[in-house]
matplotlib code that plots the C-alpha trace (Angstrom):
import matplotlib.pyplot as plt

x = [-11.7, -13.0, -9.5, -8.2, -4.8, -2.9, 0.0, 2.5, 5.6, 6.7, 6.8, 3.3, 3.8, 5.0, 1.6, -0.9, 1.7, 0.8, -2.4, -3.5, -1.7, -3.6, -7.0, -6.1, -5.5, -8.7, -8.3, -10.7, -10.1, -6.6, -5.7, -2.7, -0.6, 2.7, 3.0, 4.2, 3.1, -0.2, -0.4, 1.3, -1.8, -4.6, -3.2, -3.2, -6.5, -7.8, -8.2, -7.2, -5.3, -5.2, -1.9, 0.1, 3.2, 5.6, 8.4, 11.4, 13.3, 10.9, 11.5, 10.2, 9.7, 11.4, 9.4, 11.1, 9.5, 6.3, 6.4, 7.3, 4.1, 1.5, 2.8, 2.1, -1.7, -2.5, -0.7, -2.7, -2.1, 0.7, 3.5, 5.7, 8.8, 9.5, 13.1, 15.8, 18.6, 20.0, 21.3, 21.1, 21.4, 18.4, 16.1, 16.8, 16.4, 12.6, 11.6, 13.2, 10.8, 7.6, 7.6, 6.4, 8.3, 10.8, 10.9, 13.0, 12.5, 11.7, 8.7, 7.0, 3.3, 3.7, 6.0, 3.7, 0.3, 2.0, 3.4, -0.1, -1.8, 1.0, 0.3, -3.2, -3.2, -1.0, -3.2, -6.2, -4.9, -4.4, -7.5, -8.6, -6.8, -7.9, -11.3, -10.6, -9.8, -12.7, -15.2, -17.9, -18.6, -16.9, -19.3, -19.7, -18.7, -21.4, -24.4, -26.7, -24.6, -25.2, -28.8, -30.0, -28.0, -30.7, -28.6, -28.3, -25.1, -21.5, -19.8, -21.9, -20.9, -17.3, -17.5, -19.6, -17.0, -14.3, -16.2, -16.2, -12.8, -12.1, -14.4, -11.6, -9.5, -9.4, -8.4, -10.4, -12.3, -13.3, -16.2, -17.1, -20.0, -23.1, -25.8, -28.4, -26.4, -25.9, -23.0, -24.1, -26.3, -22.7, -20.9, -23.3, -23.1, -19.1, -19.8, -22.0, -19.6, -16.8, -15.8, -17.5, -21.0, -22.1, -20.6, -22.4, -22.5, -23.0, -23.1, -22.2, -22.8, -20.2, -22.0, -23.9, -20.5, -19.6, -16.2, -17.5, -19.4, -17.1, -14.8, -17.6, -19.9, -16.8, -14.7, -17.3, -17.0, -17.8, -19.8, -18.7, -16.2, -17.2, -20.4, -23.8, -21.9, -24.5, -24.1, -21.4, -21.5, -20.9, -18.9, -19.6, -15.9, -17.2, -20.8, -18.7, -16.5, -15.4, -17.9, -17.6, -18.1, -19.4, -17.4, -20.7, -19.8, -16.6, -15.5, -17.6, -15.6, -13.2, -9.4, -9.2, -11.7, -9.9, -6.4, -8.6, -10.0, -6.4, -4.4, -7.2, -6.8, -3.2, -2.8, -6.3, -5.9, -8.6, -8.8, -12.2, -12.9, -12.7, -9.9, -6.2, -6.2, -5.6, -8.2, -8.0, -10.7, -10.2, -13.3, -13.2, -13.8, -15.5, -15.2, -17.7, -18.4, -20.2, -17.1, -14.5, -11.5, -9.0, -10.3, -10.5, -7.0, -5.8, -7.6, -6.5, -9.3, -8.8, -5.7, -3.6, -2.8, -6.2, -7.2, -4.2, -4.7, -8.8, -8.5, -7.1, -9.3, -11.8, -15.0, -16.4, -20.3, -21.6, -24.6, -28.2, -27.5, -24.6, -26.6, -30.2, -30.7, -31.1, -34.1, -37.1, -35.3, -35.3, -38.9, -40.4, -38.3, -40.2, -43.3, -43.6, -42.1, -44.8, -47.8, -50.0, -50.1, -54.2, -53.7, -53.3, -49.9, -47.6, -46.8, -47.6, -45.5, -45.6, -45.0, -41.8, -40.3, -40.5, -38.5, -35.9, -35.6, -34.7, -31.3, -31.9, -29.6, -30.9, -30.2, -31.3, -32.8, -34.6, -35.9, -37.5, -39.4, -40.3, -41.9, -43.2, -45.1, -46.6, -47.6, -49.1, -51.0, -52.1, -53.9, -53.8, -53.7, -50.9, -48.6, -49.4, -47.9, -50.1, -49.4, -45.7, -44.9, -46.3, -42.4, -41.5, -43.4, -43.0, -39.6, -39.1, -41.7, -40.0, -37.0, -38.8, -40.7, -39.6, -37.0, -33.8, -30.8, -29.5, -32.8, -32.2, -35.3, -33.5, -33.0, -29.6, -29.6, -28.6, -32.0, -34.0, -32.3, -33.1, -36.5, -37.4, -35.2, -36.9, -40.5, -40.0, -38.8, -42.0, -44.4, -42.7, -43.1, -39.4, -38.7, -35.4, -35.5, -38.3, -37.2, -34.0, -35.6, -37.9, -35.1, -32.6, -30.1, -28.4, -29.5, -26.0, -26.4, -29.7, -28.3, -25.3, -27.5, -30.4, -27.4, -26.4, -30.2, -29.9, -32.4, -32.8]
y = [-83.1, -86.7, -88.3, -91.1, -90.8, -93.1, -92.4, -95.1, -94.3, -96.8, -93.1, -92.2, -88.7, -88.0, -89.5, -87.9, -84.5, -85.5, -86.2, -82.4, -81.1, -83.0, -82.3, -78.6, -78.1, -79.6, -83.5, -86.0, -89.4, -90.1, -93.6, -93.8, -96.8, -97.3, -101.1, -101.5, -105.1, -104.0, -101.5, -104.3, -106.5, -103.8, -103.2, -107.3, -107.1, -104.7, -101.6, -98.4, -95.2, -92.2, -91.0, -93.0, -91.3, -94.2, -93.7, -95.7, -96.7, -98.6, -101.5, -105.2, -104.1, -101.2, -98.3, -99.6, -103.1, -101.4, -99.5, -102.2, -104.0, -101.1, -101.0, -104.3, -104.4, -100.8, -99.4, -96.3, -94.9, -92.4, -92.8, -90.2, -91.5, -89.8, -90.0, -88.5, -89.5, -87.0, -88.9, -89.0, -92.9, -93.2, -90.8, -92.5, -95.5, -94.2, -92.4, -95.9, -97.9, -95.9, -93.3, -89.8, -87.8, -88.0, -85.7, -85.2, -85.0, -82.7, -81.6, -78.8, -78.4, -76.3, -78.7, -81.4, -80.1, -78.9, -82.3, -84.7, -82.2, -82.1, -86.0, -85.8, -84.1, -86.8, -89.1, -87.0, -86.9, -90.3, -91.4, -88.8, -90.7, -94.5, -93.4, -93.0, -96.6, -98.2, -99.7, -99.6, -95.6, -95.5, -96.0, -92.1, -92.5, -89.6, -90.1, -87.7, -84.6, -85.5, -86.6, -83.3, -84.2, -86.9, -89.3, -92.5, -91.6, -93.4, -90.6, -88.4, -90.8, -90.3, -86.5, -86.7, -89.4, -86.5, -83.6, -85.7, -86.5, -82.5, -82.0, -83.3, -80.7, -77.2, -76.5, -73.8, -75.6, -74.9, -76.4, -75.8, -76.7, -75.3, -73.0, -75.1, -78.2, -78.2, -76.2, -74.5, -77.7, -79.6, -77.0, -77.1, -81.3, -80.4, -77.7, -80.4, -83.1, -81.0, -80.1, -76.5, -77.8, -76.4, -73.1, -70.9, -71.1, -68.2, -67.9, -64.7, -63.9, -62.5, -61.0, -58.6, -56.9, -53.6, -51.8, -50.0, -52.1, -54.7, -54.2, -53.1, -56.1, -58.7, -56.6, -54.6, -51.2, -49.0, -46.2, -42.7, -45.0, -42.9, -41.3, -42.9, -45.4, -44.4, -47.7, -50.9, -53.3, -57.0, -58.0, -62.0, -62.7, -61.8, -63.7, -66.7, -67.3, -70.8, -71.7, -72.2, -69.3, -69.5, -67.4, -68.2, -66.9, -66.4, -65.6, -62.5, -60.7, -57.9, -57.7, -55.2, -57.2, -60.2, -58.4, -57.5, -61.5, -62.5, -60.7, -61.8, -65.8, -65.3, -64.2, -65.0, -61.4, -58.6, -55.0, -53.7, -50.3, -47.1, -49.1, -50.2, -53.2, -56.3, -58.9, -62.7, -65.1, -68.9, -69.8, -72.4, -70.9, -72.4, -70.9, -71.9, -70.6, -71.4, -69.7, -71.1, -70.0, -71.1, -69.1, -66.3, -66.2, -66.7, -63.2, -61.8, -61.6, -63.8, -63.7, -67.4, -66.7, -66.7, -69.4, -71.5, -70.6, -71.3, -74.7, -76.7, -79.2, -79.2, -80.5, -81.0, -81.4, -82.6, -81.6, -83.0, -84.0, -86.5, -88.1, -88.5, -91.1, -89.3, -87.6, -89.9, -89.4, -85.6, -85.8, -87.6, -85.7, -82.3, -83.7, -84.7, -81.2, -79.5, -81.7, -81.1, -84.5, -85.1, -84.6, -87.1, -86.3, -88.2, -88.3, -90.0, -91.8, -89.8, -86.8, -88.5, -89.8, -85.3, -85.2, -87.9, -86.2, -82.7, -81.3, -78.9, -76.0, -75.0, -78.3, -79.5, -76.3, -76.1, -79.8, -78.2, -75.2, -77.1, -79.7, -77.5, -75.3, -78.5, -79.2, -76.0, -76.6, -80.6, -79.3, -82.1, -84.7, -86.5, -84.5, -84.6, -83.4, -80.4, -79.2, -78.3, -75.4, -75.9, -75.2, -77.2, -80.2, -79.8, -79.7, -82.8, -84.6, -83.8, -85.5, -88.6, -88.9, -91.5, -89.8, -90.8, -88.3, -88.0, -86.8, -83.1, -83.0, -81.9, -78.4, -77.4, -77.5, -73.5, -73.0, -74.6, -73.2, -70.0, -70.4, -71.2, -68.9, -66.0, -68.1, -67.3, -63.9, -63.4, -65.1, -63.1, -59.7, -59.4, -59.2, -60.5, -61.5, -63.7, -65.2, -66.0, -67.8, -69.9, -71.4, -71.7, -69.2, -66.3, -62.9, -62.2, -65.3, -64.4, -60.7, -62.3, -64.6, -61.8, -59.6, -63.0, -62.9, -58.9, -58.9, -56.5]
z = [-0.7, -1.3, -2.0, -0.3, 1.5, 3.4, 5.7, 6.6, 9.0, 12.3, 14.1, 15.4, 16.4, 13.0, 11.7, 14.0, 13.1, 9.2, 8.9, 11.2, 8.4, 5.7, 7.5, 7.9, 3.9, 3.2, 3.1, 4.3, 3.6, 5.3, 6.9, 9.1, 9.4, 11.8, 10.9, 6.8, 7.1, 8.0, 5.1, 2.4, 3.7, 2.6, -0.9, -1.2, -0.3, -2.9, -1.4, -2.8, -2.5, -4.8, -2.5, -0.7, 1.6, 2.7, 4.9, 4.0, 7.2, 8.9, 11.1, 9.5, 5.8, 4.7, 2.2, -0.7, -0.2, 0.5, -2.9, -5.0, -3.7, -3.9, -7.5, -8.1, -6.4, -7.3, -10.2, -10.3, -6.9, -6.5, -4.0, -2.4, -0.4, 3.2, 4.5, 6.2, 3.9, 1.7, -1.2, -4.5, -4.7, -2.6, -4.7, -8.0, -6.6, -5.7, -8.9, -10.7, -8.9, -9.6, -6.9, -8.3, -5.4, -2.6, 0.1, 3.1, 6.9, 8.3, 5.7, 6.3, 5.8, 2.8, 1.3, 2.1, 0.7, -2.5, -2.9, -2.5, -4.6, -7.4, -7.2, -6.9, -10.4, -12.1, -10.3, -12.2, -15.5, -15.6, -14.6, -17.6, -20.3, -19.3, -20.2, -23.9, -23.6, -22.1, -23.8, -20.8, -19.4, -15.8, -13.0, -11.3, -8.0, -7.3, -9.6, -7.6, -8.7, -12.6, -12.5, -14.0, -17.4, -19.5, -21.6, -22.4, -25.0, -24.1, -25.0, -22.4, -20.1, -20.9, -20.7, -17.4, -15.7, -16.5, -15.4, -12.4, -12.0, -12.4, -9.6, -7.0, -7.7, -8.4, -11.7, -13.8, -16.4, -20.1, -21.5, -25.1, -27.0, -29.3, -27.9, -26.0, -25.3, -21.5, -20.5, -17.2, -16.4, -16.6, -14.6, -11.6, -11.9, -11.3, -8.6, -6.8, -7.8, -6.0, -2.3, -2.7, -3.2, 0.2, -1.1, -3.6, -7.7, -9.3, -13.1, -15.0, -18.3, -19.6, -22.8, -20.5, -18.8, -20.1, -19.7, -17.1, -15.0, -15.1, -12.1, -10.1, -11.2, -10.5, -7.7, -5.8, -4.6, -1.6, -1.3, -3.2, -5.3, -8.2, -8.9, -8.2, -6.0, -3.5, -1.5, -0.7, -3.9, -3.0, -6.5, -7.8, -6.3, -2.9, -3.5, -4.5, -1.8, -1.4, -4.1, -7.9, -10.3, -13.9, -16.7, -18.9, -23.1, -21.8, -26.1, -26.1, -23.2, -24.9, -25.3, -22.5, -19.4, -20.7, -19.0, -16.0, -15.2, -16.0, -13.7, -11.1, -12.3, -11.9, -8.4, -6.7, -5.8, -6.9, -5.4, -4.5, -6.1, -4.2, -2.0, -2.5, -0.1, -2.2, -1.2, -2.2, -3.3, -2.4, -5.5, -8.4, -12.3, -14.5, -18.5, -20.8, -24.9, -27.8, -29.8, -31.3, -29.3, -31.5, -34.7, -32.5, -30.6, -34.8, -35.5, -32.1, -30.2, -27.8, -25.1, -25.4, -22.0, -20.3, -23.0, -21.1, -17.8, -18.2, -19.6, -16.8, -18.3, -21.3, -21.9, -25.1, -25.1, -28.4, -30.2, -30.0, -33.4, -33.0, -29.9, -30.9, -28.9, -26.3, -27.3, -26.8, -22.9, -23.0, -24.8, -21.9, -19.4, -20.8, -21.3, -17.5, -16.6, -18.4, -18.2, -15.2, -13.2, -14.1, -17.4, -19.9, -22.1, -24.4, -27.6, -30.7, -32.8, -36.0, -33.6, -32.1, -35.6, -36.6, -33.7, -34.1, -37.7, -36.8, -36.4, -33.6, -34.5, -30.6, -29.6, -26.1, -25.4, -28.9, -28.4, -24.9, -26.1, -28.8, -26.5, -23.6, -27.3, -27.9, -24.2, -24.1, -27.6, -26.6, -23.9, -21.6, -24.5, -26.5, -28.8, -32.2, -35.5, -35.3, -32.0, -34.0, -36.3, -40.1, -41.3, -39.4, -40.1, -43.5, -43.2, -41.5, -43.4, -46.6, -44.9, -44.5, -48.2, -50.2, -52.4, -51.9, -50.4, -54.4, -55.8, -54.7, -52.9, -49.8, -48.5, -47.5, -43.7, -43.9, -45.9, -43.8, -40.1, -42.0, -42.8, -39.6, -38.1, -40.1, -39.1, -35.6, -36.1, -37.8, -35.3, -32.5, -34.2, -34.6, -31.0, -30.9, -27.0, -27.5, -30.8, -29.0, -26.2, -28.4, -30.9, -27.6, -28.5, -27.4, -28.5, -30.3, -32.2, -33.5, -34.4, -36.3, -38.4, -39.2, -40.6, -42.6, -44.0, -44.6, -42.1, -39.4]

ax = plt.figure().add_subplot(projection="3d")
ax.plot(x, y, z, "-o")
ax.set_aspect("equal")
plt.show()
């Protein structure tokens, strides 16, 4: 864990006792100080603490005194008072002057750990609501984890700033959005954003798990669990130790695995099949859906408990659409992904303005098989407005004519996602698999739309 920690208490034993118990639960950054004045004269100074555990009888400045100034030069980091009185008085006194918890000598490690990490949460969540009020995105204190996502958009910023903030702890995550707009890409920038980036990530999709293959699929099983078990199945659980697993669709799963992944969120408990032996999994979740999770917990199809228990926080990505500057970035990020390093790619301006003027029902994936067609059709030489789809040109271009938004010359978005939609079908032979990879959707969302259009 990548939080900072400082101890301060005049008795050194007690620290060195401390911070073992700190390091054993998984912290890193712990300073120890036995000298308050010492401690008073780093928060002066500037420097910061997420935590800070302050005993209050110490000789020369008291824990009290050393609150009220760590309040004053650092506001945002949490205190917890460490004592061995036992009065009322003195814990009001505390919480009155901006502690978030008092506990009493001796603490035992279990006390301890539950206590920095309730703090480290409020400590999150905080941080989580200041960035609604900057006007400048948060500097990422680990950029390397999010350079896969291509933005330039504040608001990406914002959302990747959280993600990172939900990376220090372990809470299960939600992240919503449109099909094609990043969602795994943002849960593996949390998973190497987190403490478990050394450990595995494994992403399921949860669209593809049937009622029977669930338990094996998640749980595992031994040989001659039931029949055709012919060998021991490693379930994702197991694969995922200490690592971060993907809940990918997570609005498609049914009523009745929905029970199943609760009772498993709730305890961190699962039972392999063919056994009885409860076995726990120490691993971080990660939900994400296209759905809307709210329409379908109204209709009863989704549990409000495992809606409550998944979003320990929520991320919200936005569509192409509402961030379009972004997408002369994610052109030239796909070009130079596609384009063989002798050749001579780009793109022409004409070409760029059809792509600035699209909606991208697909969104960032749609924007890339779009791009990596037109690679493929260039030929080693700048994209041009004939290396897209004829619909789709003419769509865009009749966008850009000179009649103004009132004349009626404009298609109905719906229209003209379903022209195209029905275009690709076409081209593709009415393989649904491939026409869902080339408009950057999944195969359920192309089924549900074709039964829109009658079409099958």
């Amino acid at each position: 864990m990548d939080e900072n920690i400082i101890v301060v208490d005049d008795d050194r034993n007690l620290l060195e006792s401390v911070r073992r118990a700190l390091v054993t639960a998984g912290f890193q950054k712990i300073k120890t100080e036995s000298d308050p004045r010492a401690a008073a004269l780093l928060f002066e100074k500037g420097a910061t603490f997420d935590v800070a555990l302050l005993d209050i009888s110490m000789p020369g400045m008291n824990g009290i005194e050393l609150l009220e100034i760590i309040r004053s030069h650092s506001p945002f980091t949490e205190c917890l008072m460490v004592t061995v009185l036992d009065e009322a008085r003195v814990a009001v006194n505390c919480l009155k002057r901006g502690a978030y918890d008092y506990l009493l000598k001796p603490v035992s490690r279990e006390e301890l750990v539950l206590s920095v990490n309730r703090a480290l949460e409020r400590k999150r969540l905080h941080d989580i609501l200041e960035l609604g009020k900057r006007d400048v995105p948060a500097k990422l204190d680990n950029p390397a984890a999010f350079v896969p996502i291509i933005t330039r958009s504040k608001e990406m910023y914002r959302i990747m700033k959280e993600a990172e903030l939900h990376a220090r702890s372990d809470v299960p995550i939600l992240i919503t959005g449109e099909s094609g707009t990043g969602k795994e890409l943002l849960a593996r920038a949390i998973h190497a954003a987190s403490s478990r980036a050394e450990f595995p990530f494994t992403p399921v999709n949860m669209v593809a798990l049937t009622e029977n293959l669930f338990e094996s699929e998640f749980f595992g099983h031994i040989k001659g669990a039931f029949t055709g078990a012919e060998r021991d199945r490693v379930g994702f659980l197991e694969i995922t130790r200490w690592g971060t697993l993907l809940l990918d669709e997570i609005g498609h799963l049914s009523l009745n695995l929905q029970g199943k992944l609760l009772r498993f969120l709730q305890d961190g408990e699962y039972i392999k099949v063919g056994t009885n032996k409860p076995r726990s999994a120490d691993i971080r979740v990660i939900a994400a859906t296209n759905a809307n999770l709210d329409r379908l917990m109204a209709k009863k199809m989704f549990r409000k408990d495992l809606y409550y228990r998944l979003r320990g926080g929520w991320l919200h990505l936005p569509p192409l659409r509402e961030r379009k500057d972004d997408i002369p970035l994610l052109v030239d990020h796909f070009i130079a992904e596609f384009c063989l390093p002798e050749e001579n790619c780009g793109i022409e301006d004409e070409a760029l303005s059809l792509l600035m003027n699209y909606n991208y029902p697909g969104n960032v994936r749609e924007l890339k098989s779009i791009v990596q067609s037109a690679v493929n059709l260039a030929q080693g030489k700048p994209i041009s407005t004939t290396h897209f789809p004829k619909a789709f040109v003419e769509q865009n271009r009749r966008k850009e004519g000179p009649d103004s938004p009132d004349s009626g010359s404009f298609a109905p978005l719906e229209d003209i996602e379903k022209k195209y939609i029905l275009e690709v079908y076409g081209a593709m032979q009415k393989n649904k698999l491939k026409t869902a990879r080339v408009l950057g959707i999944v195969v359920n969302t192309l089924r549900r739309k074709l039964d829109i259009y009658g079409v099958d």
